[in-house]
C-alpha positions in Angstrom: 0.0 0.0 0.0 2.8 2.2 0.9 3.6 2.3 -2.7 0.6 3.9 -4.2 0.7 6.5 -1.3 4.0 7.3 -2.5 2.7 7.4 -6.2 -0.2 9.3 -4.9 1.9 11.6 -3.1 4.3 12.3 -6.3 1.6 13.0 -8.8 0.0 15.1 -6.5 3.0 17.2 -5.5 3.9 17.6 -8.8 1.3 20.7 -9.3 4.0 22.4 -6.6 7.4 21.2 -7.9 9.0 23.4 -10.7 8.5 22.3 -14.6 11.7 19.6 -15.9 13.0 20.9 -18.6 13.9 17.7 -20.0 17.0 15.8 -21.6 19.4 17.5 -19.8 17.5 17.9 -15.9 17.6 16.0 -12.6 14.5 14.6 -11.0 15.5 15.0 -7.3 13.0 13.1 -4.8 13.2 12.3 -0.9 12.1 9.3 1.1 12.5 7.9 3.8 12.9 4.3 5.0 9.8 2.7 6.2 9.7 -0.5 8.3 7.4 -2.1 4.9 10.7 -1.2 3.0 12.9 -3.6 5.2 14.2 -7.3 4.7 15.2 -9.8 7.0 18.4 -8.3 7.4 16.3 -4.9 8.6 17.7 -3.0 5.8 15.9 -1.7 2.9 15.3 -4.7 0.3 16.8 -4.7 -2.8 13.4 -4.7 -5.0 12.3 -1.9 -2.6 15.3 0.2 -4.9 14.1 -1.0 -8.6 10.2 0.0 -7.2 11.6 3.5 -5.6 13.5 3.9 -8.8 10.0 3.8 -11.4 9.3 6.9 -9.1 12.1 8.8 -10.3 11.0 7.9 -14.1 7.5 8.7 -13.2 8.5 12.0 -11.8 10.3 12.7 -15.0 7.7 12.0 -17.7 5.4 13.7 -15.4 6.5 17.0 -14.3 8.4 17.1 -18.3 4.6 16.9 -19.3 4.8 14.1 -21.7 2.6 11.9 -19.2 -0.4 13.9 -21.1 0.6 12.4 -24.3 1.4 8.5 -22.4 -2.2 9.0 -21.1 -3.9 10.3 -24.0 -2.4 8.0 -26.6 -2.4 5.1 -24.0 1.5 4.6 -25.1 2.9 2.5 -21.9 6.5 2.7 -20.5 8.5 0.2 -20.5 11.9 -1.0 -18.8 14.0 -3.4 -21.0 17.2 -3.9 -19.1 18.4 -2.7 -15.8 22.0 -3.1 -14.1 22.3 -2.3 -10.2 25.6 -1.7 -7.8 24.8 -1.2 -4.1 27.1 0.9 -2.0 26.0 1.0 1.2 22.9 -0.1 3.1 19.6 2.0 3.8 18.1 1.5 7.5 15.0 1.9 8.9 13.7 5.3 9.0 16.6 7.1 7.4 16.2 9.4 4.3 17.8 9.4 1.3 17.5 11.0 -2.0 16.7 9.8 -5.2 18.3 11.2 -8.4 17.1 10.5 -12.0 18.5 11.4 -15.5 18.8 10.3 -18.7 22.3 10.0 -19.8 22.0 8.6 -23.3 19.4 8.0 -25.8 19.1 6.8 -29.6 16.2 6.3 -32.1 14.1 4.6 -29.6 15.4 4.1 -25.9 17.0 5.8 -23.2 19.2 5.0 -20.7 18.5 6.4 -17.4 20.9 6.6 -14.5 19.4 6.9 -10.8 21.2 7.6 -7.9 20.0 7.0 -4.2 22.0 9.3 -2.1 22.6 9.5 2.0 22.0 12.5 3.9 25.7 13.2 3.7 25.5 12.5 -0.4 27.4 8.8 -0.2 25.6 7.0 -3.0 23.3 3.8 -1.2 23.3 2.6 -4.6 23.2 3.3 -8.6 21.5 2.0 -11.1 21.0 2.5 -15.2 17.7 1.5 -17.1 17.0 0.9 -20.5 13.8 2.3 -21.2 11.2 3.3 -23.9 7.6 4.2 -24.5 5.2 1.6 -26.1 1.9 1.6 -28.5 0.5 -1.5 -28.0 -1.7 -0.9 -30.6 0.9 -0.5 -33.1 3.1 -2.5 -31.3 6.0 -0.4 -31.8 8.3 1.8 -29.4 7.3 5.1 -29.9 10.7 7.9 -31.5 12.6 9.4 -29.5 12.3 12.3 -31.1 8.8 12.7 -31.1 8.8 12.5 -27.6 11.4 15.1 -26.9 9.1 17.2 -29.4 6.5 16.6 -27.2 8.1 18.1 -24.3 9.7 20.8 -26.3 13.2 19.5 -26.6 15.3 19.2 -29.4 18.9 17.5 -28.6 21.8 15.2 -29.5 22.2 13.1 -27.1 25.5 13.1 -25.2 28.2 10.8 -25.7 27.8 7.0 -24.8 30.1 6.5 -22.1 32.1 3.7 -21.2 30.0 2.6 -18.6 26.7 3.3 -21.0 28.2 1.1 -23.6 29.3 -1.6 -21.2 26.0 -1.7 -20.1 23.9 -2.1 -23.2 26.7 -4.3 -24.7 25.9 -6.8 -21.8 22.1 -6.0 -22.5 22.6 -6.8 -26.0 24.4 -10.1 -25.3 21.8 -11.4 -22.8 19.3 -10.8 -25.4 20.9 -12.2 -28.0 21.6 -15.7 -25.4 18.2 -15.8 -24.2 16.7 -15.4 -28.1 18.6 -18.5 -28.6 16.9 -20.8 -26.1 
């Protein structure tokens, strides 16, 4: 349940939070750890990051204002691939913020990075997602560039960095093994 209140919470707070100018902005969220977030080892469970982490992408499409054109058209996101390194731990009841961007894009996905930062900004962990919109009735992943038109945007995206490239080249070559089985 906590989830949803935290979904609630976001859309609603949205109306107060300043416009993202997306490609080149940071979604910045707090939270704080809840004893619902815990594992048997009484710190924050490692799904709990992935499920926090579809906040910070919700944030972005929303407060960018392209989640009128994912509602209107019914386009659904999609993740494809995501890669994880925890730091350090998360206890109960401690805050942390969570920092999205996108850090790479081509003709039809992004890569996102999020960051979950301490109070003292030691990264807890950091992840990258790969990432697109979907028409199901088309059944096709919807341009990047139309999106950024949507929003307003027009941009190159920057340079695929190493850890980028190592990242979708693993991506690539688990999809390729797993098409093979």
């Amino acid at each position: 349940m906590n989830l949803w209140l935290r979904l609630l919470w976001l859309v609603a707070s949205a109306f107060w939070r300043p416009r993202l100018a997306v490609p080149f902005v940071v979604s910045r969220l707090r939270f704080r750890v809840w004893p619902h977030d815990l594992d048997t080892s009484l710190h924050m469970n490692n799904g709990r990051y992935w499920t926090i982490m579809d906040l910070g992408r919700t944030d972005l499409m929303v407060r960018s204002g392209l989640w009128r054109a994912v509602l209107r058209q019914g386009w659904t996101p999609v993740v494809s691939a995501g890669q994880i390194r925890f730091r350090r731990e998360l206890r109960p009841f401690q805050t942390f913020r969570l920092e999205t961007r996108l850090r790479f894009w081509d003709e039809r996905r992004f890569v996102m990075e999020h960051r979950m930062l301490m109070e003292d900004d030691t990264v807890a962990a950091v992840a990258l997602v790969q990432a697109g919109l979907y028409d199901r009735r088309t059944r096709t992943f919807i341009p990047v560039a139309k999106l950024l038109q949507l929003v307003g945007a027009s941009a190159e995206s920057p340079p695929l960095a190493p850890e980028i490239e190592a990242f979708l080249t693993a991506e690539d070559t688990l999809r390729r093994a797993t098409a093979a089985a």
